[in-house]
DRENDO-1510 file (C-alpha; in Angstrom, 1 decimal, always signed):
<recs>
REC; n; res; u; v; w
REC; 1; UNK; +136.3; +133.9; +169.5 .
REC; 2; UNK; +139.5; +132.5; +167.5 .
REC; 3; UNK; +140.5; +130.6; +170.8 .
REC; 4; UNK; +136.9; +129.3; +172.0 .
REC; 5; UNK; +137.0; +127.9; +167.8 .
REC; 6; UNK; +140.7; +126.7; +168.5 .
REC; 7; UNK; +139.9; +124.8; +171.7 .
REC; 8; UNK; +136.8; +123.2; +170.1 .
REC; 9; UNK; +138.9; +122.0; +167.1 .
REC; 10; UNK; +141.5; +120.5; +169.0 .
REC; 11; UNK; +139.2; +119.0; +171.2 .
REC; 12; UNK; +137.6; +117.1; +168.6 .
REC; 13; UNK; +141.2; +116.3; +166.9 .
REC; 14; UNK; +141.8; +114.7; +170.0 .
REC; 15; UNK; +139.1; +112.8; +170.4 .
REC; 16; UNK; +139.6; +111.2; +167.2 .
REC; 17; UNK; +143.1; +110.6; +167.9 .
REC; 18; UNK; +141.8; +108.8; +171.0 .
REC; 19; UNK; +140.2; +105.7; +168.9 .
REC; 20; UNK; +136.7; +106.5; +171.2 .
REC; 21; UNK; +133.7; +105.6; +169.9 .
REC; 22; UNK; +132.2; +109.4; +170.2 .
REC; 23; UNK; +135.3; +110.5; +168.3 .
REC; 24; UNK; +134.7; +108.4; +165.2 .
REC; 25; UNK; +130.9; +109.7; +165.2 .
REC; 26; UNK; +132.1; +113.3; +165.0 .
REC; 27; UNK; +134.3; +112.5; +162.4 .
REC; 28; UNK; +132.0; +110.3; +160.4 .
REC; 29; UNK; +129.1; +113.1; +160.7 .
REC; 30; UNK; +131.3; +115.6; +159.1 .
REC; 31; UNK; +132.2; +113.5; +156.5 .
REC; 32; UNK; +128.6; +112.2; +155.6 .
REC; 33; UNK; +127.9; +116.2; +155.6 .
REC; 34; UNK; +130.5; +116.4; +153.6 .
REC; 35; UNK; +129.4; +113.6; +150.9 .
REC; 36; UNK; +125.8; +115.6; +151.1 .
REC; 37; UNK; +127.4; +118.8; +149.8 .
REC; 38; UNK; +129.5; +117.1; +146.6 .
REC; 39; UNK; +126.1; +115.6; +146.0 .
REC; 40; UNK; +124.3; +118.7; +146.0 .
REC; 41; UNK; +126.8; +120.3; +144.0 .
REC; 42; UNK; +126.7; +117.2; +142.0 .
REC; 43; UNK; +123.0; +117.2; +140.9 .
REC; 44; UNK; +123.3; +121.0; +140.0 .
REC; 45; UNK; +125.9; +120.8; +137.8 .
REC; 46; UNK; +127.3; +117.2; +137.3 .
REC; 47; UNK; +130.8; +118.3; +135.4 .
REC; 48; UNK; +132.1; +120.3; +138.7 .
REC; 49; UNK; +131.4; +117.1; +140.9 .
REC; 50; UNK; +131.3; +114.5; +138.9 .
REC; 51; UNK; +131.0; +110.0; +140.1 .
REC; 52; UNK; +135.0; +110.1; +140.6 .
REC; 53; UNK; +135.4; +113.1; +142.8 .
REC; 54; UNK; +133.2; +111.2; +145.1 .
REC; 55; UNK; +136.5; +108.5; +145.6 .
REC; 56; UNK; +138.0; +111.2; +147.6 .
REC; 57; UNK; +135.6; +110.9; +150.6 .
REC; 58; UNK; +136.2; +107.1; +150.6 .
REC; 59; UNK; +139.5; +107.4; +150.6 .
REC; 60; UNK; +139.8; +110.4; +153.7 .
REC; 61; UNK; +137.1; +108.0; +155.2 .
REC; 62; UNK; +139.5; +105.4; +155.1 .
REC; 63; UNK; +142.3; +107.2; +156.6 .
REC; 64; UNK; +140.0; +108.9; +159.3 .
REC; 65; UNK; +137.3; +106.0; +160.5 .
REC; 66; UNK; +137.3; +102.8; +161.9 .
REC; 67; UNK; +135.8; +99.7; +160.0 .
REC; 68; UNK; +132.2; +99.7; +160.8 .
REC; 69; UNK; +132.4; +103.4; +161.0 .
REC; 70; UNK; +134.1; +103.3; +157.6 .
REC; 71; UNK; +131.3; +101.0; +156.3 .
REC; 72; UNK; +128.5; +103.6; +157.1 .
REC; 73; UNK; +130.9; +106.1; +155.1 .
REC; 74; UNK; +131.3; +104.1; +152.1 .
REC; 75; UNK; +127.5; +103.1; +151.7 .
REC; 76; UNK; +126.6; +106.2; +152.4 .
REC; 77; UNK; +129.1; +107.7; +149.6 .
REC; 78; UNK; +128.3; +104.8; +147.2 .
REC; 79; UNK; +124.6; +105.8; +147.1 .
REC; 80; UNK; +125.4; +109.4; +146.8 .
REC; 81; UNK; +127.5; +109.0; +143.9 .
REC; 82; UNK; +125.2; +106.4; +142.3 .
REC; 83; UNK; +122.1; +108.6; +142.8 .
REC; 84; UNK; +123.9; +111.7; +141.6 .
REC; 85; UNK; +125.2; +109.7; +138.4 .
REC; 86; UNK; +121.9; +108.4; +137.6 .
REC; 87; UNK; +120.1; +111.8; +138.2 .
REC; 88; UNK; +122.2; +113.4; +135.3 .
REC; 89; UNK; +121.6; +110.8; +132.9 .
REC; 90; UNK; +121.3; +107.3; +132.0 .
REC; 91; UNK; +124.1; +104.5; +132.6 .
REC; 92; UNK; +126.5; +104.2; +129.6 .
REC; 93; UNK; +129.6; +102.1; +128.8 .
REC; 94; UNK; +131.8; +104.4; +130.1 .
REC; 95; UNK; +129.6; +105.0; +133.7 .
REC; 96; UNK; +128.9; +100.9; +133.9 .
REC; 97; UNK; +132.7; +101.0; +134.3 .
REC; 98; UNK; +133.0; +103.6; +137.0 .
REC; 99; UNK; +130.1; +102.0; +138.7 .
REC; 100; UNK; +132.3; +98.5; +138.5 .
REC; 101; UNK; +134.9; +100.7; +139.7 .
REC; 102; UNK; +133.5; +102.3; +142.4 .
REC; 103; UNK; +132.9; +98.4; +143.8 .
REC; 104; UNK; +135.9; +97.0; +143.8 .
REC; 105; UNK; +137.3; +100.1; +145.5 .
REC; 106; UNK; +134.7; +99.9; +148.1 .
REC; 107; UNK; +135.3; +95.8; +148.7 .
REC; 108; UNK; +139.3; +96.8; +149.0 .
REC; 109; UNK; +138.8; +100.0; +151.5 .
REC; 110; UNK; +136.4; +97.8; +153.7 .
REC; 111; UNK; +138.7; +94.7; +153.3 .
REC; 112; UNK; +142.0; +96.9; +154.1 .
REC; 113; UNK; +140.7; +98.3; +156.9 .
REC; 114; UNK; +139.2; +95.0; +158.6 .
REC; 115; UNK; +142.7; +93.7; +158.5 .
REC; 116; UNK; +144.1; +96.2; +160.9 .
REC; 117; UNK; +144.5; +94.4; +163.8 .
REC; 118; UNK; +144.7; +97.2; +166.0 .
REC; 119; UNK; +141.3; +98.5; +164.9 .
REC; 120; UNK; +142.2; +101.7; +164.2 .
REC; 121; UNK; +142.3; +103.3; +161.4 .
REC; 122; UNK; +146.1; +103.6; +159.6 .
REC; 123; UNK; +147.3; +107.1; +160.7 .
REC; 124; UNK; +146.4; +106.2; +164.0 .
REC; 125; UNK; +147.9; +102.6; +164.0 .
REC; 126; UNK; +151.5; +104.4; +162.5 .
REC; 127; UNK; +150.7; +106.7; +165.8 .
REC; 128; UNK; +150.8; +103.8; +168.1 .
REC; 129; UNK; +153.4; +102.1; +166.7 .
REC; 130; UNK; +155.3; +105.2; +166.8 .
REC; 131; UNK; +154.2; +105.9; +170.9 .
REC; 132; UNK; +155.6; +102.5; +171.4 .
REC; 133; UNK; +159.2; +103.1; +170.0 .
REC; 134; UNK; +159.1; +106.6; +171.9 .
REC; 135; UNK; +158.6; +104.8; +175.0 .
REC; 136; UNK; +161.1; +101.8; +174.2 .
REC; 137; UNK; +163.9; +104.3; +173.8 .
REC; 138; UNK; +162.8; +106.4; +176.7 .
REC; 139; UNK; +163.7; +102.9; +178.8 .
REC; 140; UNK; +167.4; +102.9; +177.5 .
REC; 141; UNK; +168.2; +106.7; +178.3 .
REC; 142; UNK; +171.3; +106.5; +180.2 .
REC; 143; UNK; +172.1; +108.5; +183.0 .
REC; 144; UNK; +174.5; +111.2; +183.4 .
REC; 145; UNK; +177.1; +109.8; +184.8 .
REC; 146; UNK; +179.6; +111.8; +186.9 .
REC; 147; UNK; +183.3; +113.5; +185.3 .
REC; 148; UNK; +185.4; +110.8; +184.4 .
REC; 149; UNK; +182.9; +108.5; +182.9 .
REC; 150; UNK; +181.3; +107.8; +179.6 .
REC; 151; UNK; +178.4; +105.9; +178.4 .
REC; 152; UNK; +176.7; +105.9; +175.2 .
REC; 153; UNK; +174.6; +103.7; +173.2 .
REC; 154; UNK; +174.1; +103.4; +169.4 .
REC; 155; UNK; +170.8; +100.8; +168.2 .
REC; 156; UNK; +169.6; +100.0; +165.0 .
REC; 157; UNK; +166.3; +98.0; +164.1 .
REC; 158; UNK; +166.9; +94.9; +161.8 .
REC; 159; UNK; +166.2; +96.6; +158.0 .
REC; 160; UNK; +165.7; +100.0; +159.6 .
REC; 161; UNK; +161.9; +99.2; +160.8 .
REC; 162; UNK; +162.7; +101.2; +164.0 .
REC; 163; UNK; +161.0; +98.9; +166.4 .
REC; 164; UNK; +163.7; +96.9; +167.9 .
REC; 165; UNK; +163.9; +93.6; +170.1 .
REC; 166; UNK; +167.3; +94.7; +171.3 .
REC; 167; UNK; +166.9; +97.2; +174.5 .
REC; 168; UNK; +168.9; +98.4; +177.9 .
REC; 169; UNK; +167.5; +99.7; +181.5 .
REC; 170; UNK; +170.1; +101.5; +183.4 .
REC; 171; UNK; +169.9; +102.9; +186.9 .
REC; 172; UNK; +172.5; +105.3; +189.1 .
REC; 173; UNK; +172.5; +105.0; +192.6 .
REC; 174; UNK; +174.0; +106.0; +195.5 .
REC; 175; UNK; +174.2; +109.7; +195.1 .
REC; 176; UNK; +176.1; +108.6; +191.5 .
REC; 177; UNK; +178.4; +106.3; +193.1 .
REC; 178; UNK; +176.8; +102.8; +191.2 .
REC; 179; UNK; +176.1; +102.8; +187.9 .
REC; 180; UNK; +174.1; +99.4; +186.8 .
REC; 181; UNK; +173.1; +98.5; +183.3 .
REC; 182; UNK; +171.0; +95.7; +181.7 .
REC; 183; UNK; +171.6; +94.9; +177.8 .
REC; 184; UNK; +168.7; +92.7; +176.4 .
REC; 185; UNK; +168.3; +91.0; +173.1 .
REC; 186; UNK; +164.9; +89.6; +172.7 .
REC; 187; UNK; +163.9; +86.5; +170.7 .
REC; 188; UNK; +162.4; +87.9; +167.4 .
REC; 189; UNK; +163.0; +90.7; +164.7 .
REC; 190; UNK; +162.3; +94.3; +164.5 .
REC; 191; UNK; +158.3; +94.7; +164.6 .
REC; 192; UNK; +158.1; +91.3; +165.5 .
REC; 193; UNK; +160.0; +92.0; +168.9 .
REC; 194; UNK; +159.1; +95.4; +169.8 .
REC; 195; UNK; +155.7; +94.5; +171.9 .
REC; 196; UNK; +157.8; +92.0; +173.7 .
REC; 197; UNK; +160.2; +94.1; +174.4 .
REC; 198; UNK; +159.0; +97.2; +175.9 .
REC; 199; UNK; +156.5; +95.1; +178.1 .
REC; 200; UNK; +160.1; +93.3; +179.3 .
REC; 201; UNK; +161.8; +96.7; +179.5 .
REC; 202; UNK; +159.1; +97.7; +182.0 .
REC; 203; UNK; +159.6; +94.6; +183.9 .
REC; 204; UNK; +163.4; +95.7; +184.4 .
REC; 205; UNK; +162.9; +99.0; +184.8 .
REC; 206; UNK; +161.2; +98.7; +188.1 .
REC; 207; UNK; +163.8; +95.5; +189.3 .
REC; 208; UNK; +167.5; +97.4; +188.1 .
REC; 209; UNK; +168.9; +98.9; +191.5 .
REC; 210; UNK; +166.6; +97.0; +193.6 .
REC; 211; UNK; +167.7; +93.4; +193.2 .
REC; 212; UNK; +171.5; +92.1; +193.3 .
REC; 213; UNK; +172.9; +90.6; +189.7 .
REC; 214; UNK; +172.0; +87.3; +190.0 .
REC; 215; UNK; +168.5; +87.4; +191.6 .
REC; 216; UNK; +167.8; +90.3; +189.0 .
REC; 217; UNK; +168.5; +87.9; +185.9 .
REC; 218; UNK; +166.2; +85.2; +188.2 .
REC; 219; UNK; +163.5; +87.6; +188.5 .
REC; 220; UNK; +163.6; +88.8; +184.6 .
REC; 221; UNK; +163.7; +84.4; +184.0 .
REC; 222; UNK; +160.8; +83.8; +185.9 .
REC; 223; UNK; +158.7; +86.7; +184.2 .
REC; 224; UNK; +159.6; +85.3; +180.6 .
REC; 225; UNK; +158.7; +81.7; +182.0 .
REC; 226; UNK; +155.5; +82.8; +183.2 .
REC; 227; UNK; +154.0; +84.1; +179.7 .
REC; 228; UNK; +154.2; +80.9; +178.6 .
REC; 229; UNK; +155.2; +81.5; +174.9 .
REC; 230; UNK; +157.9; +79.1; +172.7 .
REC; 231; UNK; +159.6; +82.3; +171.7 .
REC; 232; UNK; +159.9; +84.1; +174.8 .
REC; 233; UNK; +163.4; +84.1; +175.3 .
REC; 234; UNK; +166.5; +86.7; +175.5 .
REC; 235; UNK; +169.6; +87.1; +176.2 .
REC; 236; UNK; +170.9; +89.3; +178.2 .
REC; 237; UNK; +174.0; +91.1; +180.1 .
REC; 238; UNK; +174.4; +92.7; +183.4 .
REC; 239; UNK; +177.0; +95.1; +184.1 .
REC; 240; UNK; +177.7; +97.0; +188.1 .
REC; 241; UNK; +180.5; +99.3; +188.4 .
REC; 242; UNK; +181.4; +101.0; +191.2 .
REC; 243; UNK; +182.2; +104.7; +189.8 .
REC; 244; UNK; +184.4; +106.1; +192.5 .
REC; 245; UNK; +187.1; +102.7; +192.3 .
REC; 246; UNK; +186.5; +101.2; +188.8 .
REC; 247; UNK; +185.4; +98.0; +190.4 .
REC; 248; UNK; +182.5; +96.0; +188.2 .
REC; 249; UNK; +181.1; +93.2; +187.6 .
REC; 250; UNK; +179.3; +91.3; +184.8 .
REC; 251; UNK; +176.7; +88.8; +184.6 .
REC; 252; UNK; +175.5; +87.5; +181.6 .
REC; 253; UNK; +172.8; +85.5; +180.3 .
REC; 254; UNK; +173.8; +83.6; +177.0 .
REC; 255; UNK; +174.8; +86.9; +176.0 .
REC; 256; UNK; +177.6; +87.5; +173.1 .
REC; 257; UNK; +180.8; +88.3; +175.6 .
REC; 258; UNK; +181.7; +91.5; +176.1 .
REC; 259; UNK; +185.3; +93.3; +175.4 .
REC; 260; UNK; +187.7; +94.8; +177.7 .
REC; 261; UNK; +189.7; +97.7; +176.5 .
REC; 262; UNK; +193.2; +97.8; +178.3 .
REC; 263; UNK; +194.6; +101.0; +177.3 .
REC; 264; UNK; +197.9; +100.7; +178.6 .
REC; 265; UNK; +198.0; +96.9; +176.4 .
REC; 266; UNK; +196.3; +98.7; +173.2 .
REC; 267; UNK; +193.7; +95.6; +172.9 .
REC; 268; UNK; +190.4; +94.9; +173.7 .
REC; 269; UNK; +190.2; +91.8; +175.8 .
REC; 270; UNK; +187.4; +89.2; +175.6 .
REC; 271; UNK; +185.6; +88.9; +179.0 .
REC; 272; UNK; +184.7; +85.4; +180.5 .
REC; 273; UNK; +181.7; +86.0; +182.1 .
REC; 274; UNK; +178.7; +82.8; +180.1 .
REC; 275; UNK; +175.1; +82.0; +180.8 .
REC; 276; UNK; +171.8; +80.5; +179.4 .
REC; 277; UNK; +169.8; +82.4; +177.8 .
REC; 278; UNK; +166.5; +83.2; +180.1 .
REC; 279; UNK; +163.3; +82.2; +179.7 .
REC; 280; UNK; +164.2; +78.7; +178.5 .
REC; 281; UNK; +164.8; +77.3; +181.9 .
REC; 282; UNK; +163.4; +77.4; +185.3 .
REC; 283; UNK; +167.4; +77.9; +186.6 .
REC; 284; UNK; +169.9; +78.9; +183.9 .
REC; 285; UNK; +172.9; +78.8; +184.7 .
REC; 286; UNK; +174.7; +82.4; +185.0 .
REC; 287; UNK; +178.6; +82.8; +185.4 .
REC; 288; UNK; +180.0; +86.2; +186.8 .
REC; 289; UNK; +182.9; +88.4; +185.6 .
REC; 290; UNK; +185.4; +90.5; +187.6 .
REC; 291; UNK; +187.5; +93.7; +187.0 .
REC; 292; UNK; +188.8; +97.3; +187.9 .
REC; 293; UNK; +189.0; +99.7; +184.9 .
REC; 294; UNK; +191.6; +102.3; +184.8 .
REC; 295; UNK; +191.8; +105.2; +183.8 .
REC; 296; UNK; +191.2; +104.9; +180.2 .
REC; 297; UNK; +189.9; +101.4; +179.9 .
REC; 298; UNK; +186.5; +100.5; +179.0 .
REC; 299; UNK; +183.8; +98.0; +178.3 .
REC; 300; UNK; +181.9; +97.3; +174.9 .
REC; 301; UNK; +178.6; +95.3; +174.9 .
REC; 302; UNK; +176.4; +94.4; +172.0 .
REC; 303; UNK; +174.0; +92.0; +170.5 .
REC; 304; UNK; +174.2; +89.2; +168.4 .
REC; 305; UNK; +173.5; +91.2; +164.9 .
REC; 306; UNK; +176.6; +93.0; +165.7 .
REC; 307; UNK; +178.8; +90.0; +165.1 .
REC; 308; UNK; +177.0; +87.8; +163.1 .
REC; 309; UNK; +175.8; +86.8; +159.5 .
REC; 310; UNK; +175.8; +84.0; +157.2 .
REC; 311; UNK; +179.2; +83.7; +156.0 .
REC; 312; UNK; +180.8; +84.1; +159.2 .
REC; 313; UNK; +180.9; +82.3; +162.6 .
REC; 314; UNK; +180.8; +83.9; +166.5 .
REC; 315; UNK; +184.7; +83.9; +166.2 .
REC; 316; UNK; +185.6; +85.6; +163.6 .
REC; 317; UNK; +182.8; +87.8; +163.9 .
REC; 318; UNK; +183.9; +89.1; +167.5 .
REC; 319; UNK; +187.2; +89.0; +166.2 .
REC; 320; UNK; +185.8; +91.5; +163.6 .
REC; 321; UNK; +184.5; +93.6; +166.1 .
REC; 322; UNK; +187.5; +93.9; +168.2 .
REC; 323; UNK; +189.0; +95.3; +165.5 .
REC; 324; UNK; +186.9; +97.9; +164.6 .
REC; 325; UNK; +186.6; +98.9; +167.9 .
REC; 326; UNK; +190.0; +99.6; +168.9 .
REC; 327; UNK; +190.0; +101.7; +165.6 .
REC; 328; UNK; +186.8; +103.5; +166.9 .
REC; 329; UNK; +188.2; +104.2; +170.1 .
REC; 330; UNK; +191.8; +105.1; +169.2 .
REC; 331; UNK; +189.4; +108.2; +167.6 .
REC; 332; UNK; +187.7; +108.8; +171.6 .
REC; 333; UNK; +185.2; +106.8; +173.4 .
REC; 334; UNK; +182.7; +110.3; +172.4 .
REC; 335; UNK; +181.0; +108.4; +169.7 .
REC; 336; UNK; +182.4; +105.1; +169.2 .
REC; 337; UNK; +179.5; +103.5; +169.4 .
REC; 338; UNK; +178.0; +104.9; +166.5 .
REC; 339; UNK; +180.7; +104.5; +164.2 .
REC; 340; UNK; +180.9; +101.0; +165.3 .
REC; 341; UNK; +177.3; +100.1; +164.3 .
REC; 342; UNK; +177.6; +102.4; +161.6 .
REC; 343; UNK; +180.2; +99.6; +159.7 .
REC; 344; UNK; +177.7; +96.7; +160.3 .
REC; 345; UNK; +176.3; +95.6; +157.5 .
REC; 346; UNK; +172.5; +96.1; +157.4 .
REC; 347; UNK; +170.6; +92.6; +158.1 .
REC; 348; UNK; +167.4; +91.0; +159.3 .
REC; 349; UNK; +168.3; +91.5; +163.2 .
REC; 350; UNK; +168.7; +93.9; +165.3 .
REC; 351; UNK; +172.1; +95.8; +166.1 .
REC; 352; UNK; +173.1; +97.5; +169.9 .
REC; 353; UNK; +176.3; +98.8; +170.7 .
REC; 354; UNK; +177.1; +99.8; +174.2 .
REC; 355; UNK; +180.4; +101.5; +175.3 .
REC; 356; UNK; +181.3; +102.4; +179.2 .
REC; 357; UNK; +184.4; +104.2; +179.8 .
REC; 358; UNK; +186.6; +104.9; +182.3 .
REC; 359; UNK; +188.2; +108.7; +180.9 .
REC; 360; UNK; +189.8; +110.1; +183.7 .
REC; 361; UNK; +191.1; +109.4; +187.1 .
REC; 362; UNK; +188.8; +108.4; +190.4 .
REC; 363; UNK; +185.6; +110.2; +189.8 .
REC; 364; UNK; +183.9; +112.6; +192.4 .
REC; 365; UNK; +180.5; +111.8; +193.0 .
REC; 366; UNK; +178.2; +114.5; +192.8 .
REC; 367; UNK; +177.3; +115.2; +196.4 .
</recs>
């Protein structure tokens, strides 16, 4: 009996977590049941239900319903509290007031919730938003990668919003013998570049592994040219190592460049590899970097909010960077990331921090 009552409850949870139609009617019968028993109560004994207790119901109907939904709810809990008020007594000073009241908060709970875009009510809206992040961080999971390599990642969203324009794809291949990564950096801000983002990271996702370098960044060009919007544009860097030899190769896309560590040299070297940003032109131009890493080298990649802010140029701010990074790495490449991004100021973009190392000798591929 508990579990047939369980089932049926989450049943109908789900179905308003759903957004459906048939959902919202469920929930909005209940809650018009509900409004009938306050009122019931209400006209029996006015001082254990009295006008104001009937706010709550427009406020969980708020939370709970869609707009036109949410309009039934509120007329229908306007005329049970006006009815009930009017059945105890007559209309004084003190209940004209609750009555004025009782309509402004009815014009800003219909107003509020015709502004969601989504059409959803807020809980649910917060749930989407928050599926949406899951799913943009699922895309940037990085592999395992076999003994003797590192990888980690450390992102934060411009002003802590959590929805970030600034994303990776990675991909390993040939029974863990190539390991290939994409860093983007989408045009836009937090929120503002999340959507964006996780409909590019899709994109990506299926091309990494499939496509060589350069006809990868083509392909990802062409999809941003094709949506035909004045701020669809990213940056972007492309990095293929070869796990058993330490070979790799970089492409980037108007990306910031990325840093060397030479451990035998102590210093992180800047890398050479330049590029137009895509989705600007039908053929950016895309230069290509070189290297082995021994053991106990690595490569750092980022995004612009790493480096930059308003008192300080690309220059000094990668200079900055370098810096901090050798510190972070002098302490092991296990974390670096994070206490890289962790001395960046907090600002109004987006901040990715990528780090690839090389920590032992030539790696054995799982077979």
């Amino acid at each position: 009996m508990t579990t047939a009552a369980s089932r049926y409850v989450r049943e109908r949870v789900r179905r308003w977590r759903s957004g459906s139609t048939e959902g919202q009617r469920e929930v909005l019968a209940v809650l018009m049941v509900c409004v009938v028993g306050s009122f019931t109560i209400s006209v029996i004994d006015y001082d254990l239900v009295p006008f104001t207790a009937f706010f709550v119901w427009l406020i969980v109907g708020m939370l709970l319903l869609r707009f036109w939904f949410l309009a039934v709810m509120t007329g229908w809990t306007a005329l049970a509290a006006v009815s009930a008020m009017l059945i105890d007594g007559p209309v004084t000073g003190p209940r004209g007031a609750a009555l004025l009241t009782l309509g402004v908060a009815v014009s800003l709970i219909l107003y509020q919730s015709s502004r969601q875009r989504s059409g959803l009510p807020s809980p649910l809206s917060e749930a989407l938003l928050s599926e949406l992040k899951e799913r943009l961080q699922s895309q940037g999971a990085l592999p395992a990668l076999p003994p003797g390599w590192h990888a980690e990642t450390a992102m934060i969203a411009s002003d802590g919003v959590g929805y970030a324009g600034d994303f990776l794809v990675a991909d390993l291949a040939d029974g863990g013998r190539h390991f290939e990564l994409v860093l983007v950096d989408v045009c836009g801000k937090g929120l503002g570049a999340g959507p964006q983002a996780l409909q590019f990271a899709g994109a990506l996702g299926g091309l990494i592994g499939s496509l060589p370098p350069a006809e990868l960044m083509q392909a990802a060009n062409r999809f941003l040219l094709r949506r035909h919007l004045d701020d669809s544009f990213a940056t972007a860097v492309h990095v293929a190592v070869d796990l058993d030899e330490g070979r790799y190769s970089i492409t980037s896309a108007g990306h910031p460049p990325a840093l060397r560590w030479e451990a035998a040299a102590d210093v992180w070297h800047i890398d050479n590899a330049r590029g137009m940003a895509i989705g600007i032109e039908p053929d950016p131009e895309l230069t290509v970097s070189e290297g082995v890493l021994a053991p106990g080298d690595a490569l750092l990649f980022y995004t612009d909010g790493v480096i930059e802010t308003p008192t300080s140029d690309l220059d000094s701010g990668i200079d900055w960077l370098r810096d901090i990074a050798r510190e972070a790495i002098h302490q092991g490449p296990v974390g670096s990331a994070h206490r890289m991004v962790a001395r960046v100021e907090r600002g109004d973009d987006d901040r990715a921090v990528l780090l690839l190392s090389r920590t032992g000798g030539a790696s054995t591929a799982p077979g």
